[in-house]
N, CA, C and O of each residue as an XYZ file, in Angstrom:
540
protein
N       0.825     -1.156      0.000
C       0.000      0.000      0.000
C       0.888      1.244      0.000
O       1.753      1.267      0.876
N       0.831      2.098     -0.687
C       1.093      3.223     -1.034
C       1.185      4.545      0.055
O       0.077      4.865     -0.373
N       1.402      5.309      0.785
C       1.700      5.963      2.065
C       1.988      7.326      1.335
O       2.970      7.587      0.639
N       0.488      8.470      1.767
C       0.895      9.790      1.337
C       1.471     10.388      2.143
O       1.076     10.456      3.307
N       2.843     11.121      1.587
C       3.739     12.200      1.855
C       3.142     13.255      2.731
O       2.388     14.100      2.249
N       3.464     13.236      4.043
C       2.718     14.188      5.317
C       2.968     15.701      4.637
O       2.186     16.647      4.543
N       4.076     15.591      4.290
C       4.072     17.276      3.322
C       3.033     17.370      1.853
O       2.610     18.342      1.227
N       2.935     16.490      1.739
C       1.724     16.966      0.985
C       0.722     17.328      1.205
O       0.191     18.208      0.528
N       0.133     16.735      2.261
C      -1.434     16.994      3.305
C      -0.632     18.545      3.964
O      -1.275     19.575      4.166
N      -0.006     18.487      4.072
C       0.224     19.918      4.815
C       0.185     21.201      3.853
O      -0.343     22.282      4.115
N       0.937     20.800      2.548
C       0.861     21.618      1.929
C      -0.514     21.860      1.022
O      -0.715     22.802      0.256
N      -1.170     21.041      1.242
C      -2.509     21.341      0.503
C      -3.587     21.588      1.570
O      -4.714     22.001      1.299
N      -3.157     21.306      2.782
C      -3.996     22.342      3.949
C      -3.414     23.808      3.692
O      -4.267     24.438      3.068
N      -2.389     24.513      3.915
C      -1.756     25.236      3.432
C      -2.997     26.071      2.341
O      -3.961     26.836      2.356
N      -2.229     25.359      1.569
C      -2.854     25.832      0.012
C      -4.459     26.266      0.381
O      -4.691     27.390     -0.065
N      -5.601     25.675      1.065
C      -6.312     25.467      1.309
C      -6.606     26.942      2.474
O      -7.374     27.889      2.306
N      -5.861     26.713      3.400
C      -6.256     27.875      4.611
C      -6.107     29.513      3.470
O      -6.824     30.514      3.462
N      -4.679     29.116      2.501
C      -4.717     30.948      1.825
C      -5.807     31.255      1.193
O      -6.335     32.365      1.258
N      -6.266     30.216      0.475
C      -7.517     30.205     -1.050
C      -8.828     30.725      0.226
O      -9.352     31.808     -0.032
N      -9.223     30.154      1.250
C     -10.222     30.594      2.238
C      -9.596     32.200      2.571
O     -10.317     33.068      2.081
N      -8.736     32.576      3.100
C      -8.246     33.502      3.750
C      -8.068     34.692      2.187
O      -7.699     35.847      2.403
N      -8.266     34.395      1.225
C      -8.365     35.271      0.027
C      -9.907     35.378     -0.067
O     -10.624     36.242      0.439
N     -10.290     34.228     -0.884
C     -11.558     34.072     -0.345
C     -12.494     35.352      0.529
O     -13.159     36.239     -0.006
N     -12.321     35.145      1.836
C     -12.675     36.013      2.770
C     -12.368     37.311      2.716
O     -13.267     38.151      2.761
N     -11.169     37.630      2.621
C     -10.693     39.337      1.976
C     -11.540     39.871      1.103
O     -11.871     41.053      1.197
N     -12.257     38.613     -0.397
C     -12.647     39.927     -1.261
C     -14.005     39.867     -1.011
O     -14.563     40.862     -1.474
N     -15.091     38.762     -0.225
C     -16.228     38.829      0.302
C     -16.285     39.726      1.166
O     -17.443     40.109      1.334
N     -15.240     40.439      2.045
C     -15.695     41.408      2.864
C     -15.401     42.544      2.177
O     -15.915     43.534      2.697
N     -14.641     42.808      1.009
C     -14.857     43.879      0.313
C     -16.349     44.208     -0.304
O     -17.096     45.179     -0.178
N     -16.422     43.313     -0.825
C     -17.821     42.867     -1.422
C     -18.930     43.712     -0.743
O     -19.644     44.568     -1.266
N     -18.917     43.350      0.326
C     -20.053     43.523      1.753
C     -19.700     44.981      1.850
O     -20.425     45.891      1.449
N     -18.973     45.069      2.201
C     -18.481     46.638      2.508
C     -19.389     47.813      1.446
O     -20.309     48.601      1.665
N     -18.498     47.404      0.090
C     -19.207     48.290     -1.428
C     -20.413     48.187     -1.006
O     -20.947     49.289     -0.885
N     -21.255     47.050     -0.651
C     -22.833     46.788     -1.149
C     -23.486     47.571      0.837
O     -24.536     48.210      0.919
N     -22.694     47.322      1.945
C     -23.112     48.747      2.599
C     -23.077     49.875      2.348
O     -23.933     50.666      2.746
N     -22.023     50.213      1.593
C     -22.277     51.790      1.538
C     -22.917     52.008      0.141
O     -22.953     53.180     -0.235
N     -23.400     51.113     -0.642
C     -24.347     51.496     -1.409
C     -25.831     51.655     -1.285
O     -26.627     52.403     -1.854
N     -25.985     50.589     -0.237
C     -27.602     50.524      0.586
C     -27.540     51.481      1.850
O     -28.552     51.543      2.548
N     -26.259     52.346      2.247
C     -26.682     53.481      2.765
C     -27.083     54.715      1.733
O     -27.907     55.604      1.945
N     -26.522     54.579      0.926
C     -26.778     55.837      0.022
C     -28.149     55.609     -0.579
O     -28.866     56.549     -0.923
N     -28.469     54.431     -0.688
C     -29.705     53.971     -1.537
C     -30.974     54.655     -0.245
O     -32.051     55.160     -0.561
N     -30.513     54.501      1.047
C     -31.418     54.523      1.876
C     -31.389     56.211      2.580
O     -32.120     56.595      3.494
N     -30.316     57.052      1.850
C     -30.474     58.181      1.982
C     -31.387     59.407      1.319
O     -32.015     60.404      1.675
N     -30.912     58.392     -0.324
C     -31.307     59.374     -1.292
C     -33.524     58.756     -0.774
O     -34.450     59.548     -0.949
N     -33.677     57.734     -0.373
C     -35.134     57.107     -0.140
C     -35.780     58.205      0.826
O     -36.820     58.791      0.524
N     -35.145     58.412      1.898
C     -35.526     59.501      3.184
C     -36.085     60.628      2.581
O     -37.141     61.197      2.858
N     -34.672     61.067      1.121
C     -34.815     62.426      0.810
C     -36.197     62.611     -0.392
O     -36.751     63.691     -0.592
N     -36.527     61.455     -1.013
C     -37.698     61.549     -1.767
C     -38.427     61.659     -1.339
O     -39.216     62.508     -1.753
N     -38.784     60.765      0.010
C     -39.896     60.863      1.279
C     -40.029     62.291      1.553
O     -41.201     62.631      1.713
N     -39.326     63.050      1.635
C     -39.288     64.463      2.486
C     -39.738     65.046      1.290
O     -40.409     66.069      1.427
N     -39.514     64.614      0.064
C     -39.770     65.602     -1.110
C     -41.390     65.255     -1.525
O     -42.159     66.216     -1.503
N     -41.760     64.356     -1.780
C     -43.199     64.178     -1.547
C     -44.187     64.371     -0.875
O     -45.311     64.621     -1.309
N     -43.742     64.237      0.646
C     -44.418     64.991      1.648
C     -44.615     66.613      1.515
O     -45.369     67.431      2.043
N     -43.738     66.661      0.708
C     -43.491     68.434      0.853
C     -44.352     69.040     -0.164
O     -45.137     69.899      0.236
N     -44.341     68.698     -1.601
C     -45.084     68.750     -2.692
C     -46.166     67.969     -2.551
O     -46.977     68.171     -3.455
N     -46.546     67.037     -1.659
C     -47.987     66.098     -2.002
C     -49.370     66.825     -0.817
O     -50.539     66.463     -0.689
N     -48.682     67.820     -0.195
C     -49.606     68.410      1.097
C     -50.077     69.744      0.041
O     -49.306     70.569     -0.449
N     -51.587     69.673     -0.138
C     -52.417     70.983     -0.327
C     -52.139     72.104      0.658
O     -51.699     73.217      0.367
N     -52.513     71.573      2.079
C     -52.961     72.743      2.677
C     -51.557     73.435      2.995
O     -51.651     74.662      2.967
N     -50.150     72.909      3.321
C     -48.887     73.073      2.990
C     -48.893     74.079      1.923
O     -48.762     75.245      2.295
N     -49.019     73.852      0.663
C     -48.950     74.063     -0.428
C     -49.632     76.283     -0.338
O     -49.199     77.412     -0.569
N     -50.751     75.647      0.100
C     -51.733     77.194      0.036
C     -50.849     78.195      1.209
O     -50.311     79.199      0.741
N     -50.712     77.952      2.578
C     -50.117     78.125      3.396
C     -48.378     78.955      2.866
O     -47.962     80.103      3.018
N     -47.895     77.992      2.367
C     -46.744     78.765      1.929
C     -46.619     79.743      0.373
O     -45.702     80.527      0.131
N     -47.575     79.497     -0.371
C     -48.025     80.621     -0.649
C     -48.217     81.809     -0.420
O     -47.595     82.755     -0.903
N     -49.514     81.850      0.695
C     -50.162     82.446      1.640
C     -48.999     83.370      2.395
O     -49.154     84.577      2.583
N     -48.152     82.843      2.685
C     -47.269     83.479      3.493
C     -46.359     84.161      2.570
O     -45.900     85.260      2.883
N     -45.993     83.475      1.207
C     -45.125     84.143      0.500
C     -45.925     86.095      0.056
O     -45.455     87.225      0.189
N     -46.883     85.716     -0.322
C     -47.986     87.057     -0.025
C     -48.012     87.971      0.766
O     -48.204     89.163      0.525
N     -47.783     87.363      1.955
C     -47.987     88.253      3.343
C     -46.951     89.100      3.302
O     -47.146     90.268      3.640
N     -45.800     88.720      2.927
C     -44.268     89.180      3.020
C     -44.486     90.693      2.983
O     -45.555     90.902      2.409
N     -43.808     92.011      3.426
C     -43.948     93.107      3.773
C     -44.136     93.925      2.781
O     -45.058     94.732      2.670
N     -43.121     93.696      1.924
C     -43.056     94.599      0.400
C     -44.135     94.005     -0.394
O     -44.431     94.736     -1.338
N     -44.797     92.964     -0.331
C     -45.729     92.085     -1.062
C     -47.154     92.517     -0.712
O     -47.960     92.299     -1.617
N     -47.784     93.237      0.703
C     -48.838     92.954      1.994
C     -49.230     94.210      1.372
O     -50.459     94.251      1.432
N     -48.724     95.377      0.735
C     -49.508     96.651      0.413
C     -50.267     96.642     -0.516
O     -51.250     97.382     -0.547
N     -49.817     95.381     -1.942
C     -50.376     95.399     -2.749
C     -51.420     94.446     -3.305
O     -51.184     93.248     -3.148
N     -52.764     94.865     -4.055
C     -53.767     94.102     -3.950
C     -53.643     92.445     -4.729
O     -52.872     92.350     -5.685
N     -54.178     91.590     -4.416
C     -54.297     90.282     -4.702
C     -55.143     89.357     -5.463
O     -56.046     88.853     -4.795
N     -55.074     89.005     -6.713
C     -56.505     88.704     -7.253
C     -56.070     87.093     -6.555
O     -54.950     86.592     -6.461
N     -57.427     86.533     -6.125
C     -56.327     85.196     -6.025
C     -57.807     83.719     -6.542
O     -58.988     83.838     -6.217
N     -57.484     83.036     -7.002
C     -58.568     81.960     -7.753
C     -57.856     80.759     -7.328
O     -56.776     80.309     -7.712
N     -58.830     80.258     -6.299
C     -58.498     78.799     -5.937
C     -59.262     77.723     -6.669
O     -60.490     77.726     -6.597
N     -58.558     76.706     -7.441
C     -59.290     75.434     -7.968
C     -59.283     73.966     -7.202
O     -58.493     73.837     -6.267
N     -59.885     73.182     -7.460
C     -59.506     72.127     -6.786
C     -57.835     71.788     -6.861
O     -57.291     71.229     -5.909
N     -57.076     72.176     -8.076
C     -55.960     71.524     -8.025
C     -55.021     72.440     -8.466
O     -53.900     72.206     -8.916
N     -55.637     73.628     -8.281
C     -54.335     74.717     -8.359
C     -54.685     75.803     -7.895
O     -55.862     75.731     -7.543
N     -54.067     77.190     -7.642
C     -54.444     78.316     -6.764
C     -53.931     79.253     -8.216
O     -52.925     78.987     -8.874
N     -54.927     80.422     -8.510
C     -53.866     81.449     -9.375
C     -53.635     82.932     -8.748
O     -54.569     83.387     -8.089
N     -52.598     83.626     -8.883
C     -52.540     84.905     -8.340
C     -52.533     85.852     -9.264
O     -52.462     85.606    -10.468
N     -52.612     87.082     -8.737
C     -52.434     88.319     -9.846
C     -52.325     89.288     -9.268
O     -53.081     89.754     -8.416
N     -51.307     89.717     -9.700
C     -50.843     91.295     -9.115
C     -50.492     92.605    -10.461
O     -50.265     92.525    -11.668
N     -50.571     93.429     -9.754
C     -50.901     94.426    -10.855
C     -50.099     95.466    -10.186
O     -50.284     95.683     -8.988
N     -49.218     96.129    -10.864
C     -48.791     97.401    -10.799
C     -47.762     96.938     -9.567
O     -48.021     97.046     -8.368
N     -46.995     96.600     -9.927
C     -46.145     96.082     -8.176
C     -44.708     96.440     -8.811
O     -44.384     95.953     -9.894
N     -43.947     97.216     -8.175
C     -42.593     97.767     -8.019
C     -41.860     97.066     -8.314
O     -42.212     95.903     -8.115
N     -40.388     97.255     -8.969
C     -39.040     96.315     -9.076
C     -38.613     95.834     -7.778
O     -38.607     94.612     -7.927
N     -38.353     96.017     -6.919
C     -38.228     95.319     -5.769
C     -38.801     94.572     -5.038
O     -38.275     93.838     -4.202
N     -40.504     94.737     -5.398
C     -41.693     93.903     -5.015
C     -41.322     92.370     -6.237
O     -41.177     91.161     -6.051
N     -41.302     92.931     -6.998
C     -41.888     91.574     -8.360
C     -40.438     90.832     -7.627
O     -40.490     89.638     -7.330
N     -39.029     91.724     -7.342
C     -37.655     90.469     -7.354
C     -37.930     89.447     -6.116
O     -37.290     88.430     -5.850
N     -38.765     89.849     -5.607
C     -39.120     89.346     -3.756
C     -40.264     88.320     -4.076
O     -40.338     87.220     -3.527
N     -41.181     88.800     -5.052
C     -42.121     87.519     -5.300
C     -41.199     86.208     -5.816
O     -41.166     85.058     -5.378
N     -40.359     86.934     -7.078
C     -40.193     85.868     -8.140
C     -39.130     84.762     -7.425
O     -39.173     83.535     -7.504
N     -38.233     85.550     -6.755
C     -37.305     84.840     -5.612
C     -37.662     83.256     -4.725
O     -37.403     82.053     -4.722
N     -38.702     84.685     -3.797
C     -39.641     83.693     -2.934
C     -40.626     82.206     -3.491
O     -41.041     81.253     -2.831
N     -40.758     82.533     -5.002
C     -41.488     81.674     -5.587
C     -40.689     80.683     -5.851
O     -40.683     79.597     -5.272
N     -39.769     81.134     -7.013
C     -38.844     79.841     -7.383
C     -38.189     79.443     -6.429
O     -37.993     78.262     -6.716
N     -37.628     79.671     -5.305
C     -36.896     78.672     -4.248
C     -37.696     78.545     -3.329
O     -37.351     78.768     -2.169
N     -38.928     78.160     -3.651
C     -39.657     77.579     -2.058
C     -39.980     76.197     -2.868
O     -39.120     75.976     -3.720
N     -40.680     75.533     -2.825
C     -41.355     73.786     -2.941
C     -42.431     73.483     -3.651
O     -42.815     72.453     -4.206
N     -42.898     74.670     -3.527
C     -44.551     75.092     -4.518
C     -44.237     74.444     -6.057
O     -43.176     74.771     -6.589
N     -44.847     73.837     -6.529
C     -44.730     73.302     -8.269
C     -45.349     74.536     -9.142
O     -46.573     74.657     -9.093
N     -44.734     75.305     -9.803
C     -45.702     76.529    -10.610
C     -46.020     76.304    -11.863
O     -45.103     76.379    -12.681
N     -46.945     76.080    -12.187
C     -47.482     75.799    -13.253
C     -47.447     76.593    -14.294
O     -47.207     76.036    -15.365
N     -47.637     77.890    -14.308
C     -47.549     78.960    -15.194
C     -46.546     80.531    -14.478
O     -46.498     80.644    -13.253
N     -46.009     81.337    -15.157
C     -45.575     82.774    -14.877
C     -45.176     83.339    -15.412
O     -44.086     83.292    -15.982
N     -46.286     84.367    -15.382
C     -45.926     84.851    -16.248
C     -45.890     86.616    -16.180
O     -46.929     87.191    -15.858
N     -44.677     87.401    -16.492
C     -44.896     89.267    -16.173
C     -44.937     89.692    -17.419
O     -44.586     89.172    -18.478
N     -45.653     91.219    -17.017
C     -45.353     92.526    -18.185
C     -44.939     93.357    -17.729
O     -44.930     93.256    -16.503
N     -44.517     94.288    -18.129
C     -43.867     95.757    -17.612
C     -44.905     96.547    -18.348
O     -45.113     96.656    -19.557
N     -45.597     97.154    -17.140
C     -46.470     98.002    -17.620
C     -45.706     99.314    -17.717
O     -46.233     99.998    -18.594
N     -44.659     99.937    -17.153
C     -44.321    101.068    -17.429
C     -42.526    100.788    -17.143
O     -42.061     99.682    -17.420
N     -41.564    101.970    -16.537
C     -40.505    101.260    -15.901
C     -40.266    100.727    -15.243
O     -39.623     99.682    -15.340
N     -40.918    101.503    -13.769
C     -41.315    101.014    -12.398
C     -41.988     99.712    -12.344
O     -41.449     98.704    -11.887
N     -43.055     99.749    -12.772
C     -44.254     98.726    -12.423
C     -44.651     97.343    -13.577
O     -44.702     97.370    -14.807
N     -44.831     96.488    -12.862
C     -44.897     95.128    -13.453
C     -46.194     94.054    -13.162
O     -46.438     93.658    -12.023
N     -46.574     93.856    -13.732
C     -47.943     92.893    -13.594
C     -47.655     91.592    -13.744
O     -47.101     91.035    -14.692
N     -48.168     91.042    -12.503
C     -47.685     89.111    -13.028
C     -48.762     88.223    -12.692
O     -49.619     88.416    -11.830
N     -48.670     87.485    -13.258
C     -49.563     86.033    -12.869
C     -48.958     85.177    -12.812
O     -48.003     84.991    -13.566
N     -49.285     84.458    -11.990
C     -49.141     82.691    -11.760
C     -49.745     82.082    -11.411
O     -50.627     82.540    -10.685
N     -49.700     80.346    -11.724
C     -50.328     79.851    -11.588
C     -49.479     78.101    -10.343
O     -48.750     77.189    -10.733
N     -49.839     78.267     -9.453
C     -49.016     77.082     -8.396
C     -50.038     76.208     -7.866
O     -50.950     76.506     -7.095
N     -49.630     74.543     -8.636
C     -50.225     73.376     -8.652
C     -50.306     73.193     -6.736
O     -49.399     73.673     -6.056
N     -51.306     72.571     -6.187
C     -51.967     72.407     -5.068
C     -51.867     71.017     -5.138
O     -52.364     70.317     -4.255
């Protein structure tokens, strides 16, 4: 009978413990990439949540409007305002260069979806606008 070479069993345990111990190195790389991709996956998820909530609330919606209106340079001048089930429209008439930069400002960087906007320059000073912001 034939008798295997103890260095061989050793060296193919050997062989055996590195191939596991490599093995294991690039599975925990693996794991690693695919956490910090399911954190980011689960960041950018939070931030849609917050963005839907934000755009999917009506009374939200009228409210910050409402307030964009109120604003000081905005509060002197008159308001046409037409609420629909699924959108609100405004209209202002005759409103100052410093009034219209404070609306148009306040409008485009708040959350409100605007559907329409639109100005004229009725003279140098004064500017007439409408819009229209989805509810």
């Amino acid at each position: 009978m034939n008798k295997i070479n103890p260095l061989y069993i050793i060296g193919l345990l050997l062989f055996l413990l590195i191939l596991l111990v490599y093995k294991n190195g690039t599975l925990e790389t693996k794991l690693q990439t695919q956490e910090i991709i399911n954190k980011q996956t689960l960041k950018e998820a939070k931030e849609i949540a917050s963005l839907k909530r934000a755009f999917k609330s009506a009374n939200r919606n009228k409210t910050a409007l409402n307030s964009i209106l109120n604003h000081p340079q905005l509060k002197k001048y008159s308001v046409q305002k037409e609420v629909s089930k699924t959108s609100m429209s405004i209209k202002l008439e005759n409103i100052n260069k410093k009034a219209f930069d404070t609306l148009s400002s306040k409008l485009f960087n708040s959350t409100l979806k605007i559907d329409s906007f639109a100005f004229e320059r009725m003279n140098e000073n004064n500017i007439s606008v409408e819009a229209e912001v989805a509810l």
